[in-house]
KELO-608381 format. One line per field, with one value per residue (C-alpha): x negated, y negated, z; residue in three letters; residue number from 1. Coordinates in Angstrom, 2 decimals. Last residue first. Layout:
! residues N
px <- c(X,...) .
py <- c(Y,...) .
pz <- c(Z,...) .
residu <- c(ala,...) .
num <- c(NUM,...) .
END
This chain:
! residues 89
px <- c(-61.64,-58.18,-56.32,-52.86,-53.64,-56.38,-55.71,-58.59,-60.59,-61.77,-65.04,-66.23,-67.96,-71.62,-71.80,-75.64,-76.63,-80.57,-82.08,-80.12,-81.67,-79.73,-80.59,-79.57,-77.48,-74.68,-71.92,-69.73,-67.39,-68.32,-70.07,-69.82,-73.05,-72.06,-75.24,-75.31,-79.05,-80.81,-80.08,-83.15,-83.66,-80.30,-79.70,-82.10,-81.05,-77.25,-79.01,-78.09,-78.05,-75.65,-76.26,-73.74,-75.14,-76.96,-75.65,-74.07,-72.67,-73.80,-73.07,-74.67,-72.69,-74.21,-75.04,-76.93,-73.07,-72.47,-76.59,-75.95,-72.50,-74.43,-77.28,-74.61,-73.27,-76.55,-77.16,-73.98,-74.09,-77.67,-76.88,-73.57,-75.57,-77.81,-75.33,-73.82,-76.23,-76.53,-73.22,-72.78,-70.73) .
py <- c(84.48,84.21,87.57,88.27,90.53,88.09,84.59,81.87,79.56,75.80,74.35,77.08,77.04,77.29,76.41,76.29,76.87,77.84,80.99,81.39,83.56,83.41,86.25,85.12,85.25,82.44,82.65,79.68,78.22,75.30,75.95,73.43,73.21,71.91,70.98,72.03,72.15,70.78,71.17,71.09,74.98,75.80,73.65,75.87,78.47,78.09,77.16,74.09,71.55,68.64,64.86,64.98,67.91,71.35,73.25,75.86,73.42,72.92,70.20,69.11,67.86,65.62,66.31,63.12,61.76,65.03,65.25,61.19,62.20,64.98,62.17,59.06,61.59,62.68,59.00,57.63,60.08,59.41,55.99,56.24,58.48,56.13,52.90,54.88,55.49,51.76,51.10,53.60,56.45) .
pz <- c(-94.74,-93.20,-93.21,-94.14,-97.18,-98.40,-97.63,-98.50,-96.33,-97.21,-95.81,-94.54,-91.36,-89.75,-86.00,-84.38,-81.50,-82.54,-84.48,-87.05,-89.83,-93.25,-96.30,-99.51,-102.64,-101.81,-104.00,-103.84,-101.81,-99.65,-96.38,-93.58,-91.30,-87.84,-85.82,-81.80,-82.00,-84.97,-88.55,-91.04,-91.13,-90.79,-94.05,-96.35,-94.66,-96.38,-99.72,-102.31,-99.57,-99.75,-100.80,-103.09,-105.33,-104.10,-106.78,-104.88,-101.56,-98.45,-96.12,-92.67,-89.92,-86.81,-83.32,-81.68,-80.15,-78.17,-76.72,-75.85,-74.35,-71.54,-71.19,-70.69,-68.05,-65.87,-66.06,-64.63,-62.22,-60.86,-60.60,-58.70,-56.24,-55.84,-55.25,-52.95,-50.08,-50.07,-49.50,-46.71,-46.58) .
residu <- c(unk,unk,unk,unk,unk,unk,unk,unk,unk,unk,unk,unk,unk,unk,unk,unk,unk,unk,unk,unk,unk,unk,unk,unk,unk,unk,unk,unk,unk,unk,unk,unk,unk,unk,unk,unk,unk,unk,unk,unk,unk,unk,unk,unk,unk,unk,unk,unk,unk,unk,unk,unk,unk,unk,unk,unk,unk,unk,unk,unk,unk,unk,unk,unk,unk,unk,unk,unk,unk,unk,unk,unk,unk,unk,unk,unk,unk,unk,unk,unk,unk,unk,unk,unk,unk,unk,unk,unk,unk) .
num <- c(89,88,87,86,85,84,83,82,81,80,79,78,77,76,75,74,73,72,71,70,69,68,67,66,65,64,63,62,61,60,59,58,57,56,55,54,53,52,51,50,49,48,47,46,45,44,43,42,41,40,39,38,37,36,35,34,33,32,31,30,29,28,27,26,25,24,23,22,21,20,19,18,17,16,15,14,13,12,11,10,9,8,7,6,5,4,3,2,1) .
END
């Protein structure tokens, strides 16, 4: 291969992966918590609703009276987990 067929095809791969860790780097983690304090939404939808694609919402415990839609990739978790008859929830 010649040099100046490489130089290209370096190009194009060193774009196609500073996109792919750009996308990684942009996702960020949004909190949610019953009263809504430290910075944190008070509703679950509330925070789907401002997250963008490939967001982490973490869920503290709490009772959350409401209906979520989730219409985007988008990973919701607890922040802590309890043990019920050998199961995580």
């Amino acid at each position: 291969m010649h040099q100046s067929q490489l130089c290209p095809r370096l190009l194009i791969w060193a774009v196609v992966v500073l996109a792919a860790l750009s996308q990684a780097a942009a996702a960020k983690t949004i909190c949610v918590n019953p009263t809504g304090s430290g910075g944190c939404y008070k509703k679950i939808q509330s925070a789907v609703s401002a997250a963008a694609k490939n967001d982490v919402i973490k869920v503290a415990p709490g009772a959350y009276a409401e209906a979520v839609v989730i219409g985007k990739a988008t990973a919701i978790q607890p922040t802590s987990y309890c043990e019920i008859g050998g199961f995580f929830l």
